[in-house]
C-alpha positions as CSV (number, residue, x, y, z in Angstrom):
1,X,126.8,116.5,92.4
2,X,128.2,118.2,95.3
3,X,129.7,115.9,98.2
4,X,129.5,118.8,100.8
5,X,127.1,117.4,102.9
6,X,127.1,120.0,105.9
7,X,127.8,123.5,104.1
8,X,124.8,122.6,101.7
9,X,122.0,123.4,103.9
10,X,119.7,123.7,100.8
11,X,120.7,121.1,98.8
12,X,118.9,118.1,98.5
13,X,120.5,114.8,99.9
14,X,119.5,111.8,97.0
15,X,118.2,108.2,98.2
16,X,121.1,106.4,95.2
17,X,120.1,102.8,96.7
18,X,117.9,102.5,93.6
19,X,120.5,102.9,91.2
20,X,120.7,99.0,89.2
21,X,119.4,97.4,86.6
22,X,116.0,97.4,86.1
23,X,112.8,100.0,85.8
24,X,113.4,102.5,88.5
25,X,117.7,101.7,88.6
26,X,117.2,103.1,85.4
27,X,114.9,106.5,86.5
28,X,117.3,106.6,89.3
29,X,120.1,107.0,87.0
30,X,118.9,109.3,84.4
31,X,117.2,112.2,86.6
32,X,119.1,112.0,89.6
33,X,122.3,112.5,87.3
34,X,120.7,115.3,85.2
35,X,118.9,117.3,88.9
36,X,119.1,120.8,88.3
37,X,119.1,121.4,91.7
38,X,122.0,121.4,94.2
39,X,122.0,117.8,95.8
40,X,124.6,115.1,97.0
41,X,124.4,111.2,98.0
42,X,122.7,110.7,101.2
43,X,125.3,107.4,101.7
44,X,121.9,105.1,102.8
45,X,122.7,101.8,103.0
46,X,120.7,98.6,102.2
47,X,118.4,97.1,99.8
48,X,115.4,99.9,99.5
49,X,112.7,97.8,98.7
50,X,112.9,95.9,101.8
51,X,111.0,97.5,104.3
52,X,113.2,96.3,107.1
53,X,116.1,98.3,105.0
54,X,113.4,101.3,104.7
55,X,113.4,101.5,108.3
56,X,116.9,100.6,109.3
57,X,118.3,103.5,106.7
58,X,116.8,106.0,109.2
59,X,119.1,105.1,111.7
60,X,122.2,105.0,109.0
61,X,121.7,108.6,107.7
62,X,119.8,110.9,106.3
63,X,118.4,111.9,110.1
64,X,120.7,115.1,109.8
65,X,119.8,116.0,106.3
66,X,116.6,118.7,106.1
67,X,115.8,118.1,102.4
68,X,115.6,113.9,101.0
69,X,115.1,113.3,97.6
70,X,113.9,109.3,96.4
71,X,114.1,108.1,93.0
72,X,111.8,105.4,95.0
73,X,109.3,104.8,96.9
74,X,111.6,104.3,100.3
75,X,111.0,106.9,102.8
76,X,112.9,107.1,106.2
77,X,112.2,108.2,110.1
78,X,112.9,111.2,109.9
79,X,111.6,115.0,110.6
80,X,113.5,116.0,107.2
81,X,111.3,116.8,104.4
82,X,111.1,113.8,101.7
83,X,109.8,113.6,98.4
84,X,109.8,110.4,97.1
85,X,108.7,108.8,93.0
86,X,106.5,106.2,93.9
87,X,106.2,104.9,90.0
88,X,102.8,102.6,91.1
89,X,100.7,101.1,93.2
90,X,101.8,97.7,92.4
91,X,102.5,96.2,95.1
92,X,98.5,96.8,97.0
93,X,97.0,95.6,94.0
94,X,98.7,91.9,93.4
95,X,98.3,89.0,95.8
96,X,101.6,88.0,95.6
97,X,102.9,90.9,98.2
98,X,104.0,90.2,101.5
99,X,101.6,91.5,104.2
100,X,105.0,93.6,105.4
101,X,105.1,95.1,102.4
102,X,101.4,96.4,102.7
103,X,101.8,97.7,106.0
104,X,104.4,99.4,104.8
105,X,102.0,101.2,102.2
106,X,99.4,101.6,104.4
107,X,101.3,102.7,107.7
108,X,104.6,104.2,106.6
109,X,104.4,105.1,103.1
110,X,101.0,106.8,103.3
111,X,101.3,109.2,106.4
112,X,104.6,110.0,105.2
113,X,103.3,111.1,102.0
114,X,100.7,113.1,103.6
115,X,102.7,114.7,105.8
116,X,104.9,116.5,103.3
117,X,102.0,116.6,101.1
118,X,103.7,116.0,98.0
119,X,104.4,113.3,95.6
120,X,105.9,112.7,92.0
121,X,105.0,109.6,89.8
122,X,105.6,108.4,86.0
123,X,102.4,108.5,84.6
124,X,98.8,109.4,84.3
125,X,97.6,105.9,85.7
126,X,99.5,106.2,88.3
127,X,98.8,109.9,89.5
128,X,94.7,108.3,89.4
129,X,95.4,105.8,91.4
130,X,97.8,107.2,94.2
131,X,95.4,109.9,94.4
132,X,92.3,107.3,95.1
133,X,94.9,105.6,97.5
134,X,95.8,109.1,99.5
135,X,92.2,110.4,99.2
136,X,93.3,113.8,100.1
137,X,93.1,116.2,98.1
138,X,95.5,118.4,100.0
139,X,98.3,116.0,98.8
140,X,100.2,117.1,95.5
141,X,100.6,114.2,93.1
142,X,102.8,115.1,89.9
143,X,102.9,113.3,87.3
144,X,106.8,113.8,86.0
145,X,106.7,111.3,83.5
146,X,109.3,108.9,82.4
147,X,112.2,108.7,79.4
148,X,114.0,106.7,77.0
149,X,117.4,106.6,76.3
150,X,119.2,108.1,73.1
151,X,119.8,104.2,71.9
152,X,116.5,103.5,71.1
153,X,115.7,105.4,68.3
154,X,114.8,104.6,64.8
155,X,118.1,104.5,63.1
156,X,120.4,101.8,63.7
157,X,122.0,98.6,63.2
158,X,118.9,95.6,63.1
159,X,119.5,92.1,64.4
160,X,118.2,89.3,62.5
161,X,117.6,85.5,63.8
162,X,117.0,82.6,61.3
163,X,113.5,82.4,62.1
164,X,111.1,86.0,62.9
165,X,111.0,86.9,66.3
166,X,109.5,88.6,68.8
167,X,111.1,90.3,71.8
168,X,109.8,90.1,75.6
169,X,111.9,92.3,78.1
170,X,110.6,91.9,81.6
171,X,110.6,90.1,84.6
172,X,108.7,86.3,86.0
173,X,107.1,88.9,88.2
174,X,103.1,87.6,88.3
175,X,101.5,90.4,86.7
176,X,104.1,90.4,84.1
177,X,102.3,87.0,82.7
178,X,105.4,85.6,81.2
179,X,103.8,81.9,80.8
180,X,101.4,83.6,78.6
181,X,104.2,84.4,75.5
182,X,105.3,80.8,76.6
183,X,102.3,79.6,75.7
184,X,101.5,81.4,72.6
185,X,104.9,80.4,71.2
186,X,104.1,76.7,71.6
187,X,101.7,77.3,68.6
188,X,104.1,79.2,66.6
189,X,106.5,77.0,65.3
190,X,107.7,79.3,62.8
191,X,109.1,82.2,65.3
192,X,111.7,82.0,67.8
193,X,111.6,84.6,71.0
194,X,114.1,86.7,72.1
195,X,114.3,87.5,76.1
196,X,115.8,89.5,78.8
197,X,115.7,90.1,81.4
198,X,116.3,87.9,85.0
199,X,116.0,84.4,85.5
200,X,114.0,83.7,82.2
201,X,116.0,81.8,80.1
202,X,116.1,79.3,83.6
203,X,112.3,79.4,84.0
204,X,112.4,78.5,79.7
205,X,114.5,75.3,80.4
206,X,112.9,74.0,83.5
207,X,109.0,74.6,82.8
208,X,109.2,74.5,79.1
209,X,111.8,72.8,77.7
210,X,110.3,72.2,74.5
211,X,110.6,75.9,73.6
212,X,114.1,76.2,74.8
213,X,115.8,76.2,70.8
214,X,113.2,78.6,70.2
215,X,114.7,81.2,72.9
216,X,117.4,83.6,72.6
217,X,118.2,85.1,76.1
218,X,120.2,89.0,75.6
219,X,119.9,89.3,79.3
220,X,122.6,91.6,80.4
221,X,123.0,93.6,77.0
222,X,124.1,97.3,76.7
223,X,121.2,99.5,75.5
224,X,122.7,99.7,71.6
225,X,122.5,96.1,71.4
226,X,119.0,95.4,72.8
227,X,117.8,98.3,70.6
228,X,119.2,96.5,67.8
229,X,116.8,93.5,68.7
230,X,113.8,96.1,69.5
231,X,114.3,97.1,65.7
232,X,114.5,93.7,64.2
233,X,111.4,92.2,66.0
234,X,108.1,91.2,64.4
235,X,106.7,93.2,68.0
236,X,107.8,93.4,71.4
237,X,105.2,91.0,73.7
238,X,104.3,93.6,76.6
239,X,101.4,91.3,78.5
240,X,101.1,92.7,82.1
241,X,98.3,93.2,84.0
242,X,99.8,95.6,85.7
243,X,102.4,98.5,85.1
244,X,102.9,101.9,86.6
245,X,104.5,102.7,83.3
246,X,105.5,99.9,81.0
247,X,108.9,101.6,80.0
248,X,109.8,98.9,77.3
249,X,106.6,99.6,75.3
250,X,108.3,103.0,74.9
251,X,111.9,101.7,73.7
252,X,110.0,99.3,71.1
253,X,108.3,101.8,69.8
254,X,111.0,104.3,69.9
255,X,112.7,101.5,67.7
256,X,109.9,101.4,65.5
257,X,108.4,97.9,66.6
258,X,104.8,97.4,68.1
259,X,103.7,96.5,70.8
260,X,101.4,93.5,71.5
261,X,99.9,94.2,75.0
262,X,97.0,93.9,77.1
263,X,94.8,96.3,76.7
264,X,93.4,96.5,80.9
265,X,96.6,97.8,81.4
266,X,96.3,101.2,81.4
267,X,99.8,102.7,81.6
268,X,100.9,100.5,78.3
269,X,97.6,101.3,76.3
270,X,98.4,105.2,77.5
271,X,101.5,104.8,76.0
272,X,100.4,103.1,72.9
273,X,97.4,105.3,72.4
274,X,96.0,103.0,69.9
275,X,99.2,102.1,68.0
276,X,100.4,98.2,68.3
277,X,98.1,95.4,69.0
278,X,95.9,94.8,72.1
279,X,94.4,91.7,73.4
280,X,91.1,92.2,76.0
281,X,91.9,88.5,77.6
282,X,94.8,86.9,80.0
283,X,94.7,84.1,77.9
284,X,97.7,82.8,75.6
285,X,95.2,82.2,72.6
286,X,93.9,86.0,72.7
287,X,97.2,87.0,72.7
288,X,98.8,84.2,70.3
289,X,95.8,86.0,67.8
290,X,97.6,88.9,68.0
291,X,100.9,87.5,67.8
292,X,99.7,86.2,64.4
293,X,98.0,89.7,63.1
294,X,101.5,91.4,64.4
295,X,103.4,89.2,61.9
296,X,101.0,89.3,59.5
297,X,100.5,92.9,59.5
298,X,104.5,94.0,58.8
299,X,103.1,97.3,60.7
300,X,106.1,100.0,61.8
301,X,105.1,102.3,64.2
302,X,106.8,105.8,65.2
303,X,107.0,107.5,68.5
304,X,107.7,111.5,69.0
305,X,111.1,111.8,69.8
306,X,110.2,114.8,72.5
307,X,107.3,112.6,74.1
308,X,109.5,110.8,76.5
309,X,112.9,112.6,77.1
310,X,115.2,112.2,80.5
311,X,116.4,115.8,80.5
312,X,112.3,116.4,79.8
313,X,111.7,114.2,83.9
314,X,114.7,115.6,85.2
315,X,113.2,119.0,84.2
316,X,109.9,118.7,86.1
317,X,111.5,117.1,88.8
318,X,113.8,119.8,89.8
319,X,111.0,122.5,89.5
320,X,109.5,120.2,92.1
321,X,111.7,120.1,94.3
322,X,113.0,123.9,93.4
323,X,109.2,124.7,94.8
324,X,109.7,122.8,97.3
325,X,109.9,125.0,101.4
């Protein structure tokens, strides 16, 4: 990455706010770092997915930059032109969103989006429904797709617990129905449950103690050792109602492991395409049913190793914005 900001009137200056750990910290990290065309860090500053921060970063840089690159989906005030990843829609289609954050959808995001008349996303159910959103067909939405790391792959080292387990790697996010797998596990005395991810081995203790000897938290592991506990799970419990992509039904099945999911979410079952185990209702005994048939079953499942490569994104998202005026 080049760090000549004004000799590189072509080059593409690169939203890194996003860079972290979590979905798109991750997508941030592995295409922006493999680009194929010339770029360099815009220096934003702020949290991106505030919308006050979205705003504010127009006034911090970027304003004298003619070509802005997002990993995200935070655009800035500016006469530059932007393309930004917007991996989903999420955030319009769960109650749980601030109204600030919808107007920034609806006022900001959208025109903006229009205006340049391009836009990259992860996935097929995401391209439909940002196209239905824009409702203008003058808009280019490209699906890029999205990766996995070398790690999780089929051959490794495999943790094992005393008891079977399954995995969960997510978030207390809403859609990501976390009290679901709590609730499942209460009638499955036999398996413990491994977690990671933010704030869930605190939600285990305070809202269900009872489970808490049951729960191994790997929050905060390197990708080697949670592939190790993708490989030695019974499945990995993937029930959102919601994804843009789903990325850890991917790793699992990169490892090997099913997936247990529910099947309205169209990303996952896209990404499953009929391997793993799918439940058709939010409740915890449709999916403790499948929890049962998972472990019962022993089933391994294989994923193509080219399906979901970073250099792969990376690729398609430098022709993009190669093509780009």
């Amino acid at each position: 990455m080049t760090s000549k900001r004004g000799s590189m009137n072509r080059s593409w200056a690169v939203d890194n706010r996003w860079r972290g750990p979590h979905g798109i910290g991750r997508y941030a990290f592995e295409v922006v770092s493999r680009l194929a065309v010339p770029h360099y860090d815009a220096r934003l500053r702020g949290r991106p997915s505030a919308p006050a921060a979205m705003v504010q970063a127009s006034f911090l840089g970027g304003s004298t930059d003619n070509r802005i690159y997002s990993p995200g989906y935070a655009g800035i005030l500016t006469a530059a032109k932007q393309v930004l990843t917007v991996h989903d829609l999420i955030h319009l289609d769960i109650p749980e969103v601030s109204e600030l954050h919808k107007a920034y959808y609806q006022w900001f995001l959208k025109p903006l989006i229009i205006k340049n008349g391009i836009v990259i996303t992860v996935s097929k159910t995401s391209e439909r429904r940002i196209k239905s959103w824009l409702g203008r067909s003058s808009v280019s939405v490209v699906d890029c797709g999205n990766g996995v790391s070398e790690e999780f792959c089929l051959d490794g080292e495999v943790s094992r617990l005393e008891n079977p387990y399954f995995l969960y790697v997510g978030s207390l996010k809403p859609h990501k129905q976390f009290h679901l797998v709590l609730e499942a596990m209460r009638s499955l005395p036999g398996f413990s449950l491994v977690v990671a991810g933010p704030g869930l081995r605190d939600f285990v203790s305070s809202r269900y103690s009872d489970l808490t000897s049951r729960v191994v938290d790997v929050s905060g592991s390197s990708d080697e050792t949670l592939a190790r506990y993708y490989r030695g799970a019974v499945a990995t419990v993937l029930p959102s109602s919601l994804e843009g992509f789903g990325l850890p039904a991917v790793e699992s099945m990169a490892c090997g492991t099913p997936v247990v999911y529910f099947a309205g979410c169209e990303s996952v079952a896209e990404i499953c395409n009929g391997d793993g185990y799918s439940f058709t209702s939010l409740s915890a005994a449709a999916l403790r049913r499948e929890l049962k048939t998972a472990a019962a079953d022993g089933l391994r499942v294989s994923l193509p190793g080219s399906s979901y490569r970073w250099s792969d994104v990376a690729s398609k998202v430098s022709e993009v914005l190669g093509g780009v005026c």
